[in-house]
Structure formats: C-alpha cells, structure tokens
C-alpha positions in Angstrom: -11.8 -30.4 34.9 -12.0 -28.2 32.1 -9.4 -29.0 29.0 -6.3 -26.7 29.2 -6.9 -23.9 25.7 -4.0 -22.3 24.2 -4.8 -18.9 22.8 -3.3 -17.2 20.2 -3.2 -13.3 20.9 -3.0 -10.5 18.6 -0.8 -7.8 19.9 -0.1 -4.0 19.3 2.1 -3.6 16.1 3.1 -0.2 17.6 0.5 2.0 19.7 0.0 0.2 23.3 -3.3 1.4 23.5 -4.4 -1.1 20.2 -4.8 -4.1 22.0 -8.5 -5.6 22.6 -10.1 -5.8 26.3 -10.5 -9.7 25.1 -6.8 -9.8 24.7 -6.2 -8.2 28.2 -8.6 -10.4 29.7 -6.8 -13.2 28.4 -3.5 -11.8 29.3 -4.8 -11.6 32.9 -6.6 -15.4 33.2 -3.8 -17.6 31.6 -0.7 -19.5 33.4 1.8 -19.1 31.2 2.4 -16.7 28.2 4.6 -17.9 25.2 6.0 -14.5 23.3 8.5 -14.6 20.4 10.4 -12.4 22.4 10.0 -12.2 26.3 11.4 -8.9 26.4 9.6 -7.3 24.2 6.3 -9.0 25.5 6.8 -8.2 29.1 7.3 -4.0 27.9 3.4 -4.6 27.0 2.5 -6.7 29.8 4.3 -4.2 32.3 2.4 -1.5 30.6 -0.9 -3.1 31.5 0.2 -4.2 35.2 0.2 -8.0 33.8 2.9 -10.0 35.9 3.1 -14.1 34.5 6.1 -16.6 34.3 6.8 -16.2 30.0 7.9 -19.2 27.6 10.5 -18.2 24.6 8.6 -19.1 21.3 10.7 -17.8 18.2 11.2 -18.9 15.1 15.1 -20.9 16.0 13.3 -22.8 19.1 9.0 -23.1 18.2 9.2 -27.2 17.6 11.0 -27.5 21.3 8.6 -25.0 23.0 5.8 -26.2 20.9 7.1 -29.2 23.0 6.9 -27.8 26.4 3.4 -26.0 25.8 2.1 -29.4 25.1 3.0 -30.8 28.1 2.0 -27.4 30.2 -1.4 -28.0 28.6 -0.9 -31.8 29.5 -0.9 -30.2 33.4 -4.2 -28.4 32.8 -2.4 -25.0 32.4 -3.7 -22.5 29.7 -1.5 -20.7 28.0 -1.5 -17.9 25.5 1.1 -17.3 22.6 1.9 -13.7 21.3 4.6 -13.0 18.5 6.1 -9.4 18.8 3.4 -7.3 16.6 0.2 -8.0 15.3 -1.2 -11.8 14.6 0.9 -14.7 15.3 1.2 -16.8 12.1 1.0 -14.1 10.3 5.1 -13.5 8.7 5.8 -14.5 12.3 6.2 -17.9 14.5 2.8 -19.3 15.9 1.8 -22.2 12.9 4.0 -24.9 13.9 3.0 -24.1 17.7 -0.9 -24.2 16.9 -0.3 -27.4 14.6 1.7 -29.3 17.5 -1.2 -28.2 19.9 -4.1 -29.3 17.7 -2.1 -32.4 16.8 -1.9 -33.2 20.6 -5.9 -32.8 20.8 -5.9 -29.5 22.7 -7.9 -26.5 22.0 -6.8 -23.7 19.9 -8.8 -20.2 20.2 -7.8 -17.0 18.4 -7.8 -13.6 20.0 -7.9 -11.3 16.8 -6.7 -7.8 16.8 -4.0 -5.8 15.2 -2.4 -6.8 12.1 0.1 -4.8 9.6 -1.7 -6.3 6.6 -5.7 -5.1 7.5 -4.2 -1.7 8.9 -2.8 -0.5 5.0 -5.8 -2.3 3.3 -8.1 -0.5 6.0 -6.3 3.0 4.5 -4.7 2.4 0.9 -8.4 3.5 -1.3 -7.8 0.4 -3.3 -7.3 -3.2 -2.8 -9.8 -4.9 -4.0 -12.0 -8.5 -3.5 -8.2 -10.0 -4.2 -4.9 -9.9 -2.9 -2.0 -11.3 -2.6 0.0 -11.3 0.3 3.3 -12.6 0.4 4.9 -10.9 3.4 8.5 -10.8 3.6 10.8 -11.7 0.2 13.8 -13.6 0.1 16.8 -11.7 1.0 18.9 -13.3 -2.1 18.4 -11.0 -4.5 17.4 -13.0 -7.5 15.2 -14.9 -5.6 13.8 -11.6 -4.3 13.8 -10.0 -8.2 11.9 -13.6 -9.6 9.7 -13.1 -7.1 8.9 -9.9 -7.9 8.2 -10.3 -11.3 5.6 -13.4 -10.7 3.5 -10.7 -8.5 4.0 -8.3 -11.2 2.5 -10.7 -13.8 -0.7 -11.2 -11.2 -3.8 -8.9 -12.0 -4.4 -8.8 -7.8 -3.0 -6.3 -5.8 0.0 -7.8 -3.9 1.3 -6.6 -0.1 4.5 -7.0 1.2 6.4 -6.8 4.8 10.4 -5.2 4.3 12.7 -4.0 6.9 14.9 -0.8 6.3 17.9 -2.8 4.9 15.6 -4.0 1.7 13.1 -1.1 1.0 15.1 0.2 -1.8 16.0 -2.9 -3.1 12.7 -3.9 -3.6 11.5 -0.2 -4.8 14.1 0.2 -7.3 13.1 -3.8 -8.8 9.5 -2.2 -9.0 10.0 1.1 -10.3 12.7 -0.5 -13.1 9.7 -3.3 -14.5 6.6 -1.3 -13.6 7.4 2.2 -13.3 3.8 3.2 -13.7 2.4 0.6 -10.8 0.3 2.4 -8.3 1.9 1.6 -4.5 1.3 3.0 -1.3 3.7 2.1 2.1 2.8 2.2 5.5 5.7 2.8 7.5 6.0 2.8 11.2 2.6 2.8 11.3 0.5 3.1 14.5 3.8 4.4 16.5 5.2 8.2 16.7 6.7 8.6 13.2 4.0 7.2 11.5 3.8 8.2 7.4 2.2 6.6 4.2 3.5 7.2 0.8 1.3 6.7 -2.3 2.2 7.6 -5.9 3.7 5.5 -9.0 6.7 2.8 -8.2 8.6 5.5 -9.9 8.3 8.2 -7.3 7.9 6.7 -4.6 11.9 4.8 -5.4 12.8 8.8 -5.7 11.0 9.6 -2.6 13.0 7.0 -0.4 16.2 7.2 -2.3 16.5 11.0 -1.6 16.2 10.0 2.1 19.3 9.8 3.8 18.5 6.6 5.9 15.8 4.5 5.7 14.0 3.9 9.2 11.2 1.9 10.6 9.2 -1.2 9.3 7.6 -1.1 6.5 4.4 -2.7 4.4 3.8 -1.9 0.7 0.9 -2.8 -1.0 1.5 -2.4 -4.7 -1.5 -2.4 -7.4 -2.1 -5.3 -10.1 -1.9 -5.8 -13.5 -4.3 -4.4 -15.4 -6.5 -6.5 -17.8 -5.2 -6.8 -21.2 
C-alpha cells in the first residue's frame, strides 16, 4: 500500500479562477481536506463542484489537528491542507502541521500557486536579488514602530501584509522616518476592487489618509536604504 501524503495547496488570494489544474486535481483525489477555515474553503470547493468531509486547521487549534491528520495519514488517508489565501505557511497556519507530519515520517508535497508576496514583486518595477519579508507587524505599537525602524536601517527592500485597521498606522511611522522611501501597495489585489499605489511614503500616507475608510487587505513593499 502506498504511504498516505499530505499536500500542502496554494489557493486563490482573491480571483477563483487563480488556482492551478495540479491544485484541482489534488482537491478532487484526496480524503480529507484540512482548511484554516471550512467555510471559506468549501466557497472554493463548491465553486469547482469539489464535495469532501473538511478538517478545521487554524492558528488556535493546528497542534490538535496536526494531531488528528497524523493519525488520518496513520489510516492510509491523504489529505491536503489549504489556509484561506495564497501558500499555507506563508503569514498563515500550515508550519507546525507540515513539522508534526514530517516528524511522524509521512510525506509532505507542496502544490505551489498564488501568493500575496510573488504577486506585488511580480508588478512593483523594483525589488531586487534581496528582500525582506516580514509579513504582518505586531499590533502593539511600539513593537510595530521598532520594527519598523530596523527594516528602515536595512539596504533590502522590505514587504509587509496589514489589514485595514493598521494601514495608516504603519504609513504615517514610514512617511514620519523616511518620507522620501519609494513604496508601492497592492490592495485587494486579484478581486474586483483591485488598485496599487506607488509614490514616496509621503504621499502615499496623504493618499490613504484622505480616504474616508480604509478597505480591503493590503501588502506594501517599501524600498531600501540606499548605500551610504
């Protein structure tokens, strides 16, 4: 009998349509799937026709379902993991599951696909053979402003994940120490209200604090310092 795999799959960080034939295919062939959140997996799997029995994996319970994938691969069962957007691991749950797996002696395959980071670097005109990704901050601001001014002090580029709550926060830190730093955001990207915004930390604050709300997910890839 062939070894039970887990596979970790890459989903759509907006647009259904960006998910790989591989991914589908794996979707399709597994026993179980283990999502971060079952509802918001099964809108994609009901998009795609794709009916299987789902496994909560989130952040508050991935040591107790890495527990119970074990034992599922233990039964010969495959199973496949997907967070809510883009690459598991990736600023999301997945790296206890896969270490609890490999740790157990089971195989781990990836399905690559979307992810929030590529998709700005794949558009942003700079980026270069270094950067620095450091997904989301702390949400105590001093943490979040230290933080901040480490990646400033870097001479690589530096991209980071913030909901609508913090976007300000963090573009008024930036455009107080480094009013001249080159960013561009991706925001909603891939779904209907999709927009990027380039210029200096300086405008782009203005930009979003002239907004009357701030909407959406955003990613901001910010430029580094420049050799002395």
């Amino acid at each position: 009998m062939d070894v039970a795999t887990l596979f970790i799959v890459a989903t759509p960080i907006g647009n259904l349509a960006d998910i790989t034939l591989r991914a589908l295919d794996v979707l399709r062939g597994v026993d179980v799937i283990a999502c971060e959140d079952t509802r918001h997996t099964l809108k994609l799997l009901n998009h795609y026709g794709i009916s299987k029995p789902l496994l909560s994996c989130r952040s508050q319970n991935e040591t107790e379902a890495a527990e119970k994938i074990v034992r599922l691969l233990e039964e010969g069962k495959d199973v496949a993991y997907a967070s809510d957007a883009g690459t598991p691991g990736v600023s999301d749950p997945g790296q206890r599951l896969t270490a609890e797996v490999r740790k157990a002696g089971y195989g781990i395959l990836p399905i690559p696909g979307p992810s929030a980071v590529t998709t700005l670097l794949s558009v942003a005109g700079f980026g270069g053979r270094t950067v620095t990704f450091d997904g989301f901050l702390s949400p105590k601001a001093g943490k979040r402003q230290k933080r901040i001014e480490e990646l400033l002090e870097r001479e690589e580029n530096f991209l980071l994940y913030e909901s609508p709550h913090r976007i300000l926060k963090i573009m008024a830190v930036l455009a107080e120490k480094e009013p001249s730093r080159h960013v561009i955001i991706g925001r909603e990207m891939t779904k209907m209200h999709e927009e990027y915004v380039e210029g200096t930390a300086e405008e782009v604050f203005r930009l979003f604090e002239g907004r009357n709300s701030q909407k959406g997910e955003f990613v901001i890839l910010v430029s580094g310092r420049k050799k002395s």
